[in-house]
NURODREN-716428 format. One record per atom (N, C-alpha, C, O): residue in one letter; z, y, x. Coordinates in steps of 0.02 Angstrom, whole numbers, padded with zeros to 5 digits, always signed. Layout:
AZYX/...
# end
This chain:
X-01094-03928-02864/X-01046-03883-02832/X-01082-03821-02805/X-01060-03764-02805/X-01145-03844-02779/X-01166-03777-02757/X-01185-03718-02789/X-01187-03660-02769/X-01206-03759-02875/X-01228-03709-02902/X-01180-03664-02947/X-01188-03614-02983/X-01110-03721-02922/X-01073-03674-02965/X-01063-03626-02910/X-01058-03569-02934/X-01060-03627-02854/X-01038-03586-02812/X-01106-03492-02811/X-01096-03432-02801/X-01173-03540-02828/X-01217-03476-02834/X-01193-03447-02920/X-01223-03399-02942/X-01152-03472-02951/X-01140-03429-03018/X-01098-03409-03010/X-01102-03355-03039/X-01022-03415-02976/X-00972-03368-02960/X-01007-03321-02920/X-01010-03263-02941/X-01034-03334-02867/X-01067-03238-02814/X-01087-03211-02907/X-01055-03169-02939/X-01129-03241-02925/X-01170-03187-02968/X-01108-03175-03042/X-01123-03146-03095/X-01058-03197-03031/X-01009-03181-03071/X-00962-03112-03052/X-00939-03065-03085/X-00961-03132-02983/X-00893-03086-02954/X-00950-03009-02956/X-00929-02955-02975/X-01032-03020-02931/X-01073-02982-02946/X-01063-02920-03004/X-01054-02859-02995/X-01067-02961-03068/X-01051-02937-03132/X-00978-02901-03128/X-00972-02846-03154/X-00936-02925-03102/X-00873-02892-03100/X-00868-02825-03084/X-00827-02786-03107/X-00929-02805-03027/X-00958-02745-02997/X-01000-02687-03042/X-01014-02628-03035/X-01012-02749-03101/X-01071-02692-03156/X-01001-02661-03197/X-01002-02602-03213/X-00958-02692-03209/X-00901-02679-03263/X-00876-02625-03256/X-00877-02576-03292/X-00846-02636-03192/X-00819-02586-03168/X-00856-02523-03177/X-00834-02475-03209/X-00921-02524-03145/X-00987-02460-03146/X-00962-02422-03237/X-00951-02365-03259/X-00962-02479-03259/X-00967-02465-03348/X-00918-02418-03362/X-00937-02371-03397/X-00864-02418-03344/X-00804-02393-03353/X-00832-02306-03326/X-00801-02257-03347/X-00874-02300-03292/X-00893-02244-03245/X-00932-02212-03290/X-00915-02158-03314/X-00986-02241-03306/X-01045-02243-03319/X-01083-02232-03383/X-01053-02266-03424/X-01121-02209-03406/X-01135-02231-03503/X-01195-02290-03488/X-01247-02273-03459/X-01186-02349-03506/X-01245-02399-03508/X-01298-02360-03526/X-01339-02349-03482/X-01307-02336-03583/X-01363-02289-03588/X-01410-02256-03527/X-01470-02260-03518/X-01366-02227-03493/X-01397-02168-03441/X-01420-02240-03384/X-01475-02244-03358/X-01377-02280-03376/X-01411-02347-03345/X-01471-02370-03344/X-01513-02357-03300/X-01480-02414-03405/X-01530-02433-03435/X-01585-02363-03421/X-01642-02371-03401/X-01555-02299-03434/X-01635-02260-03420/X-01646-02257-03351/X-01702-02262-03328/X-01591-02249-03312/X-01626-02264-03237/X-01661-02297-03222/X-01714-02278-03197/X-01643-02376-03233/X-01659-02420-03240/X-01739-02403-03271/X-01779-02386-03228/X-01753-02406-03307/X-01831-02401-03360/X-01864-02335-03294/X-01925-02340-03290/X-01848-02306-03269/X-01871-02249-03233/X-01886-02287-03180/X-01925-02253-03146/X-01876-02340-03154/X-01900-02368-03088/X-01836-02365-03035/X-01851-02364-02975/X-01769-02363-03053/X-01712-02392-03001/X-01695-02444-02976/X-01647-02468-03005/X-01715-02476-02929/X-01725-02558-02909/X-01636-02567-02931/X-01630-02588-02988/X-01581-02557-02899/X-01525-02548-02874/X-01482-02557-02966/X-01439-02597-02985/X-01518-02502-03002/X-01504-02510-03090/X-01532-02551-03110/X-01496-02584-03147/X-01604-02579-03104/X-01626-02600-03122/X-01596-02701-03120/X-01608-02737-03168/X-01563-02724-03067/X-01530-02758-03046/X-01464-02758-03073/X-01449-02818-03080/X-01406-02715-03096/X-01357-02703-03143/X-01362-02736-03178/X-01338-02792-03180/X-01415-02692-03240/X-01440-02725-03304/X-01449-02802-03296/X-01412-02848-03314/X-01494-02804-03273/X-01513-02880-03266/X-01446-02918-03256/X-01438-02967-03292/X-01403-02902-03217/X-01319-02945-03207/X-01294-02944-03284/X-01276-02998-03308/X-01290-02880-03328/X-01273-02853-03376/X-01294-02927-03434/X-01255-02955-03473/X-01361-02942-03423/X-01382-03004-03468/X-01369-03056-03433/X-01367-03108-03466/X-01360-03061-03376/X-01374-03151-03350/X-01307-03166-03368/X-01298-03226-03372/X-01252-03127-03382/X-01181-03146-03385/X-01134-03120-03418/X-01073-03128-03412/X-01180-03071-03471/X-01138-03060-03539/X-01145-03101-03581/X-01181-03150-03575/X-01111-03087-03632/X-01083-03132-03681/X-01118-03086-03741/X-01117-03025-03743/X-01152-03139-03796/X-01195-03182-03761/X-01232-03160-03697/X-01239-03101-03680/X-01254-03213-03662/X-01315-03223-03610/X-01370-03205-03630/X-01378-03219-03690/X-01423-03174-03601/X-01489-03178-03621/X-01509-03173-03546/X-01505-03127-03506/X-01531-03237-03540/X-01577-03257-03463/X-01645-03228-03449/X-01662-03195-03400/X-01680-03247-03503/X-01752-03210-03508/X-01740-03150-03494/X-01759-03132-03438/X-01702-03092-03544/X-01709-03014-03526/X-01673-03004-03451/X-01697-02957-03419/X-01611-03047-03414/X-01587-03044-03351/X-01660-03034-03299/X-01672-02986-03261/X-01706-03103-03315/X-01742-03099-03254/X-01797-03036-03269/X-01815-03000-03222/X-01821-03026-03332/X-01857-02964-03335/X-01845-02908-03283/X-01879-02882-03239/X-01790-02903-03306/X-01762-02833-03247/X-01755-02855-03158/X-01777-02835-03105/X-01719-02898-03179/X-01740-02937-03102/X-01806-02944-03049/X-01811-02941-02988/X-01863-02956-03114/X-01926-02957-03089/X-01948-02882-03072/X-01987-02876-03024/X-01924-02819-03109/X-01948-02776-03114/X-01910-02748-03031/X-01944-02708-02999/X-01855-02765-03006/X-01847-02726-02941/X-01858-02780-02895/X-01847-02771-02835/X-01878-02834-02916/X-01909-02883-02868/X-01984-02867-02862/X-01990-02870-02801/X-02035-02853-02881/X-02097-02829-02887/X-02092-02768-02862/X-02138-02731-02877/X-02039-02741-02819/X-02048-02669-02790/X-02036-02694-02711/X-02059-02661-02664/X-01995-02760-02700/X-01991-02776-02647/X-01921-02764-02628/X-01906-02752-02570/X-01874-02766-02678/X-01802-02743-02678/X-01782-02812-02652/X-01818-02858-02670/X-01744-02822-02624/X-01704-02884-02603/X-01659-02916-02639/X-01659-02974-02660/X-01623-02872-02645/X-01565-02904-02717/X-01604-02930-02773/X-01603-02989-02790/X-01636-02887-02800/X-01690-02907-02856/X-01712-02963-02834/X-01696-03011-02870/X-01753-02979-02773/X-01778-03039-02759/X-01731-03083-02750/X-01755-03140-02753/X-01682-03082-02742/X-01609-03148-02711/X-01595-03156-02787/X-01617-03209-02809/X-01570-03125-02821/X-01562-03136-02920/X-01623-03142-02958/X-01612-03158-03016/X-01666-03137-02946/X-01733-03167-02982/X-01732-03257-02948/X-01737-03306-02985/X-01726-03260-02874/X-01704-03330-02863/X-01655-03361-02858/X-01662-03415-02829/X-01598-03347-02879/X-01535-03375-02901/X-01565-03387-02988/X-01581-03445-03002/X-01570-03352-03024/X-01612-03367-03096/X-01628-03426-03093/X-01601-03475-03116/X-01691-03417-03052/X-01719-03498-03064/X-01688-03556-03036/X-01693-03612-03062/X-01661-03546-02995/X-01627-03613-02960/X-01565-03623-02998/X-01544-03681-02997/X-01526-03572-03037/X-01474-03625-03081/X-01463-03573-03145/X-01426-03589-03191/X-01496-03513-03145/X-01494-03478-03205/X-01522-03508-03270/X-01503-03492-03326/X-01566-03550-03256/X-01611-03551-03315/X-01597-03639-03319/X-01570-03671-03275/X-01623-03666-03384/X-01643-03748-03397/X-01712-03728-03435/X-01717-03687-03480/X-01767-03768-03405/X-01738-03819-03334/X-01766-03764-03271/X-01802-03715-03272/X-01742-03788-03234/X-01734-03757-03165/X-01789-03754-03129/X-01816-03809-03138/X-01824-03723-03092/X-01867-03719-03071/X-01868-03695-02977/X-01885-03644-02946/X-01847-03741-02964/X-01833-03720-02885/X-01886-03720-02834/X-01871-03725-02774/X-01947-03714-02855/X-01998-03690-02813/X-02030-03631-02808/X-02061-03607-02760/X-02011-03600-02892/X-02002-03525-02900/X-01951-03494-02844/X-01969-03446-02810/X-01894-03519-02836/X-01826-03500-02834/X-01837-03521-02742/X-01796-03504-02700/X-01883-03550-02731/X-01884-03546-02639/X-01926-03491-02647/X-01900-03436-02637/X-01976-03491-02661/X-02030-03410-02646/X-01982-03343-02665/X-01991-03291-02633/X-01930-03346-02721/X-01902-03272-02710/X-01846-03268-02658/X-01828-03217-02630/X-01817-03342-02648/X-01773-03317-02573/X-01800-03311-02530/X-01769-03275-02491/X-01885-03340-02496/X-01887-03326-02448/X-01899-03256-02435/X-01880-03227-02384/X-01939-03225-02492/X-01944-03142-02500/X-01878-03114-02472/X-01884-03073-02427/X-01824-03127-02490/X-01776-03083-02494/X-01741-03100-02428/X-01702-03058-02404/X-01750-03151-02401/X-01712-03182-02333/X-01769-03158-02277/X-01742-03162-02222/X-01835-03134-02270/X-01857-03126-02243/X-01847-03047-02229/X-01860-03025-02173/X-01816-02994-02295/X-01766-02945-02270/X-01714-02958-02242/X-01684-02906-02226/X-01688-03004-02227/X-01623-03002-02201/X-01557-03006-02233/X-01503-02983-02214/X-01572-03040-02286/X-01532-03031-02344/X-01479-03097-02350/X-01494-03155-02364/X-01429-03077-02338/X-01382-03149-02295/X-01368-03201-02347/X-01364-03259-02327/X-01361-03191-02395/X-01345-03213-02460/X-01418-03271-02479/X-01408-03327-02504/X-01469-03251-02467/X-01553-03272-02472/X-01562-03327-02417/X-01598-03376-02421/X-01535-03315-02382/X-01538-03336-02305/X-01534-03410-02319/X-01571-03459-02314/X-01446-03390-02346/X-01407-03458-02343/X-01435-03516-02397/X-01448-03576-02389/X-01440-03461-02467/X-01473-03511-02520/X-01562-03559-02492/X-01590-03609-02515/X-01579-03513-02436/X-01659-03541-02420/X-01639-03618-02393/X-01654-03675-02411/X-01599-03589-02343/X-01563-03654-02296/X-01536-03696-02329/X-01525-03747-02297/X-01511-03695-02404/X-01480-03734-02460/X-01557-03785-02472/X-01563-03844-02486/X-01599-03742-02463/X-01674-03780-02512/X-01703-03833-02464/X-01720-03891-02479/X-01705-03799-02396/X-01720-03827-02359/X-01685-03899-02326/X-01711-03943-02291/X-01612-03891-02353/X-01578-03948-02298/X-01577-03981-02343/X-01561-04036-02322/X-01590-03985-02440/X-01583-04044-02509/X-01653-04047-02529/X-01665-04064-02587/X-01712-04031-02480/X-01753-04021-02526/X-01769-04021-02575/X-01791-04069-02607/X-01758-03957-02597/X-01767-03946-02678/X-01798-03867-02683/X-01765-03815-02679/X-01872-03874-02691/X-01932-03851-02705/X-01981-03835-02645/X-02036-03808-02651/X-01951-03858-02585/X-01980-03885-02519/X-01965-03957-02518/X-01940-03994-02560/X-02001-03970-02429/X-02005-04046-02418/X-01929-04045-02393/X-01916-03988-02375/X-01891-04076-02387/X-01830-04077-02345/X-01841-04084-02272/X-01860-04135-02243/X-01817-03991-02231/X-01837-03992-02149/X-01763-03954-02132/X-01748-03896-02144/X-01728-04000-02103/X-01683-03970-02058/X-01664-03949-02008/X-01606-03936-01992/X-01745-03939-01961/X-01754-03879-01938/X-01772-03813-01979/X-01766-03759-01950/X-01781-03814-02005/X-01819-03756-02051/X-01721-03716-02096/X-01696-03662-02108/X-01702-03803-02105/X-01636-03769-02147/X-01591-03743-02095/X-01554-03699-02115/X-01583-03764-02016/X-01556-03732-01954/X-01560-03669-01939/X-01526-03620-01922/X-01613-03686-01951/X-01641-03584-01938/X-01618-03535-01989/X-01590-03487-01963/X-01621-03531-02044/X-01603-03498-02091/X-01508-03497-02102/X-01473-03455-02130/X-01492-03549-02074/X-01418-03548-02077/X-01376-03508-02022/X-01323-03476-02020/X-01432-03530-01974/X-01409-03463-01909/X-01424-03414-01921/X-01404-03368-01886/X-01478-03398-01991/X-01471-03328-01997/X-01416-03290-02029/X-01396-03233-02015/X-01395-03337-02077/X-01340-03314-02135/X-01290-03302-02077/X-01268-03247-02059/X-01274-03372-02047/X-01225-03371-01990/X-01192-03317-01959/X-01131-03306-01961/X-01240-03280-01928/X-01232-03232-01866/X-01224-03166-01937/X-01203-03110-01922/X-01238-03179-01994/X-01186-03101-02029/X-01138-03135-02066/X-01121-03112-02119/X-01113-03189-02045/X-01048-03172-02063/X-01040-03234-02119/X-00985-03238-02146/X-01075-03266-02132/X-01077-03297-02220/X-01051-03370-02195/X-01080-03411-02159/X-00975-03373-02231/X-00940-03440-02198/X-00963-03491-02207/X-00956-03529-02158/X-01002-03522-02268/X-01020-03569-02284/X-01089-03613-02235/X-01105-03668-02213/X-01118-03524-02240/X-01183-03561-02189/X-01150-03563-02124/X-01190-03598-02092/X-01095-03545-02076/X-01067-03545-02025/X-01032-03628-02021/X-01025-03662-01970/X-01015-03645-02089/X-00991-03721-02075/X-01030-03766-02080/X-01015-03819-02053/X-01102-03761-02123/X-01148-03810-02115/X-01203-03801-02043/X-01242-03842-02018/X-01188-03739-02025/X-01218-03747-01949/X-01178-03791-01901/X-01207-03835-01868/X-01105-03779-01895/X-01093-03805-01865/X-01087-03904-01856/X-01080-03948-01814/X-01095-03891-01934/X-01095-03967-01976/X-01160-04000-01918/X-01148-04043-01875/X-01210-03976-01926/X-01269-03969-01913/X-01281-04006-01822/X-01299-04059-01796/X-01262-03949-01807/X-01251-03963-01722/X-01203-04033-01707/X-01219-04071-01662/X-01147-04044-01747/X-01127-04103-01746/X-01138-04177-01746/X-01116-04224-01713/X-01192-04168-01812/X-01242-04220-01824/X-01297-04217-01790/X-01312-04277-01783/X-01338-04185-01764/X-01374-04191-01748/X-01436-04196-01798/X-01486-04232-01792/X-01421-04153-01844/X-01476-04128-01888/X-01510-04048-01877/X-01483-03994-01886/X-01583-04066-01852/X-01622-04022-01859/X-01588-03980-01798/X-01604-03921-01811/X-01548-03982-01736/X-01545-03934-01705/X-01517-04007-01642/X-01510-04059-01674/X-01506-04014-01586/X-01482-04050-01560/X-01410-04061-01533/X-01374-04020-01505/X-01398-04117-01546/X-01324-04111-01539/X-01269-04092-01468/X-01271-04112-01410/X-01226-04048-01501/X-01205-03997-01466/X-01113-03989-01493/X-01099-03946-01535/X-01078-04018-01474/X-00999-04020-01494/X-00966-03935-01480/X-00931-03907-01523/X-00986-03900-01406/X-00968-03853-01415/X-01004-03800-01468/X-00967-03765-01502/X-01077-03792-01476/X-01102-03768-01539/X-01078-03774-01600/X-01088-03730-01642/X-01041-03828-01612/X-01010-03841-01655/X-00951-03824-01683/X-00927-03815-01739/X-00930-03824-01605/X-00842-03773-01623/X-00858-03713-01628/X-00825-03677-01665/X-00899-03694-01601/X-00895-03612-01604/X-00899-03604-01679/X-00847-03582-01703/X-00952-03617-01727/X-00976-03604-01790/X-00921-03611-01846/X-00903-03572-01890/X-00892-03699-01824/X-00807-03708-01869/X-00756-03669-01850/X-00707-03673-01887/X-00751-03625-01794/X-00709-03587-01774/X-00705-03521-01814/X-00655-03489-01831/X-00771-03508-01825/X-00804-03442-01860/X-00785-03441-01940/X-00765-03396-01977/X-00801-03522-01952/X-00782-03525-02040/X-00723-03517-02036/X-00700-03471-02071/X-00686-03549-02003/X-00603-03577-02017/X-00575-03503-02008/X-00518-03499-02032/X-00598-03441-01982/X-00567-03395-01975/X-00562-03382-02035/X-00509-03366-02061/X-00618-03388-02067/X-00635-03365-02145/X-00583-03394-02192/X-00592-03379-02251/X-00534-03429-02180/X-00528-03490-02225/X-00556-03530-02268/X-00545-03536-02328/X-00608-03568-02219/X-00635-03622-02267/X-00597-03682-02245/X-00586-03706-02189/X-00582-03696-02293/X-00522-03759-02278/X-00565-03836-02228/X-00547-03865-02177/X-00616-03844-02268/X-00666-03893-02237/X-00687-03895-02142/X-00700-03944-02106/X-00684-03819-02124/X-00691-03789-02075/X-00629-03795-02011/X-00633-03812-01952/X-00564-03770-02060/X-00515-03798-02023/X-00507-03846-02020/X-00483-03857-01965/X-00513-03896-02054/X-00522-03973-02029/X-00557-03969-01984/X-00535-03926-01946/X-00611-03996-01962/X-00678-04003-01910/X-00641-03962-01854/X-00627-03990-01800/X-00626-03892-01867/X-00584-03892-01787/X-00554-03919-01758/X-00558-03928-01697/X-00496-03947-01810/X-00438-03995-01806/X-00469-04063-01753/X-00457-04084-01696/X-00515-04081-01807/X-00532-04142-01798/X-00588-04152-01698/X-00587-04194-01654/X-00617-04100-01707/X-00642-04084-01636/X-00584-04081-01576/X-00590-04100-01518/X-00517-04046-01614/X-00492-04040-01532/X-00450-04100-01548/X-00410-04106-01502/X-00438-04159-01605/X-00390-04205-01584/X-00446-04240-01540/X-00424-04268-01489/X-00513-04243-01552/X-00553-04316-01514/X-00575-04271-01449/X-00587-04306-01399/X-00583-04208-01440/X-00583-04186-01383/X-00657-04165-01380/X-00677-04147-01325/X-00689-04165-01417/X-00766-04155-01441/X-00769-04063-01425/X-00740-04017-01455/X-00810-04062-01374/X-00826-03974-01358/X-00788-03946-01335/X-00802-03888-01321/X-00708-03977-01316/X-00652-03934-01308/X-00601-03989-01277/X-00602-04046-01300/X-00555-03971-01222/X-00514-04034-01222/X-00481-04050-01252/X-00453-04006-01284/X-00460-04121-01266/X-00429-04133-01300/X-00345-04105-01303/X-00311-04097-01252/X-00323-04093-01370/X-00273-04056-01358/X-00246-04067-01455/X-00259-04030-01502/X-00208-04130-01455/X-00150-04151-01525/X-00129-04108-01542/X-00154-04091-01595/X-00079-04065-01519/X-00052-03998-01559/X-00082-03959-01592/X-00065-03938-01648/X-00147-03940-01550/X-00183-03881-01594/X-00209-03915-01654/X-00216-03888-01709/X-00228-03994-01634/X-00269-04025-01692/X-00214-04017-01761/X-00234-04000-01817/X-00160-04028-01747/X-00092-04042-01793/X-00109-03953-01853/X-00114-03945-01914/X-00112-03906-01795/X-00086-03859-01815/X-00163-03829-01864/X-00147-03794-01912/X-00219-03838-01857/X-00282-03844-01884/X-00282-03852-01967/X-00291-03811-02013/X-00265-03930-01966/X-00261-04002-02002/X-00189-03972-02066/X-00190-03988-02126/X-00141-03933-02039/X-00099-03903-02065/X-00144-03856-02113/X-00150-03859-02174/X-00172-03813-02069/X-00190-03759-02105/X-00247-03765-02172/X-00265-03736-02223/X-00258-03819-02136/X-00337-03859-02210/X-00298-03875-02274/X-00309-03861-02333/X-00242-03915-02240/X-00204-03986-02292/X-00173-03918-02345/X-00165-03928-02405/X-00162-03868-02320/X-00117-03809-02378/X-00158-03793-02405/X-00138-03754-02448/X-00232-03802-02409/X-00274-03765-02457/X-00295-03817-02494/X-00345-03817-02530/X-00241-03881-02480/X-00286-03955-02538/X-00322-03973-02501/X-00372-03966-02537/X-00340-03990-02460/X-00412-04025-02415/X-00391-04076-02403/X-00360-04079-02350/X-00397-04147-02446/X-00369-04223-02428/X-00369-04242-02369/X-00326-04270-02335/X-00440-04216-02357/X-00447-04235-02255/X-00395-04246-02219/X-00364-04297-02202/X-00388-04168-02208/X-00348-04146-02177/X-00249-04167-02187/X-00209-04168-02141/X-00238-04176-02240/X-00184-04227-02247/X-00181-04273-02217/X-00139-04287-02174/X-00241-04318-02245/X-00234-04364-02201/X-00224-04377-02147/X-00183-04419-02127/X-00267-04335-02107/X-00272-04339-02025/X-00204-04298-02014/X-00180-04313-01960/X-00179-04266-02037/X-00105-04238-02029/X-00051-04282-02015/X-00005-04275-01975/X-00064-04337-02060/X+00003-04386-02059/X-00017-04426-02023/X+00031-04444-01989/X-00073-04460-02005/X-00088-04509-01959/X-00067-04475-01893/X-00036-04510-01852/X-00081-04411-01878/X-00058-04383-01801/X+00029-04383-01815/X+00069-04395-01770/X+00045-04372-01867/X+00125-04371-01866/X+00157-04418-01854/X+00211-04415-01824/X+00115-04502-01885/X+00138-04551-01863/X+00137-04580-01796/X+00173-04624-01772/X+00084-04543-01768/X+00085-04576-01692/X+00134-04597-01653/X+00122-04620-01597/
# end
């Protein structure tokens, strides 16, 4: 799931080169690009990782080429490449170019580092290490790492457990609509966890999950209905 989730970003990505195309002559691209444009140079590279056909090899070429300048994007798509672009996968490559690119600040890098870190996969598995990086994605905004932080603080993985930390973060996703997110609020203010307890709001949460398909949240919908 996750990695389908890192090939839609780098899909909806491509959706961004298309459009350019319509603007643009690929030609005059590609020469930017060859001239040293991190920014073109990154296009192109989308241009192969997800045209039809694919060519992965020439994707990361260009990738490498505005990643070797210290471009961020370049570095976040040179490590999205390896971690699900390519067979077989190589996710120890694919932690050294997120941490490059998350160590700009690059929210997208951030979250995938904190992905490596909390499944270990091309690190040891440290969830402190994956905490930190999720509060980085977190605090700009990136829902997903906002619900496994708060996931986080709940369990008592890698950060200590903290119910109101927890609402705050599911509060943050669920704005987003992540359905998973509105659950966990739900589910916090029916047991009263960080917040008093308070059935209605849980009802009204649990509602808002169950419409986006979230079994959970059904569930726990009708069990409060039956009360």
């Amino acid at each position: 799931m996750k990695k389908f989730q890192l090939l839609l970003s780098l899909t909806i990505a491509m959706m961004t080169f298309t459009s350019l195309g319509a603007q643009q002559d690929i030609s005059a691209l590609k020469q930017k690009a060859a001239d040293g444009d991190p920014a073109a140079q990154v296009q192109v590279g989308m241009a192969y990782a997800l045209g039809s056909p694919r060519n992965p090899q020439e994707a990361m070429n260009w990738f490498r080429m505005a990643a070797d300048q210290g471009y961020a994007d370049g570095q976040y798509r040179l490590g999205g490449m390896y971690d699900a672009g390519i067979r077989p996968t190589n996710p120890t490559e694919a932690v050294k170019w997120y941490t490059l690119a998350a160590k700009q600040g690059y929210k997208d890098a951030e979250y995938r580092l904190g992905i490596m870190y909390d499944q270990g996969r091309g690190v040891s598995q440290n969830y402190v290490e994956a905490a930190k990086w999720f509060e980085k994605a977190a605090e700009q905004g990136r829902p997903e790492a906002e619900y496994r932080l708060g996931e986080m603080y709940e369990k008592e993985q890698g950060v200590p457990k903290d119910y109101t930390a927890a609402m705050k973060w599911y509060l943050l996703a669920a704005g987003q609509g992540r359905a998973e997110a509105q659950y966990k609020v739900g589910y916090l203010y029916e047991q009263g966890l960080g917040v008093s307890q308070n059935k209605p709001v849980a009802m009204a949460w649990y509602q808002k999950s169950s419409q986006q398909g979230y079994a959970f949240a059904t569930d726990a919908l009708k069990a409060l209905q039956e009360q």
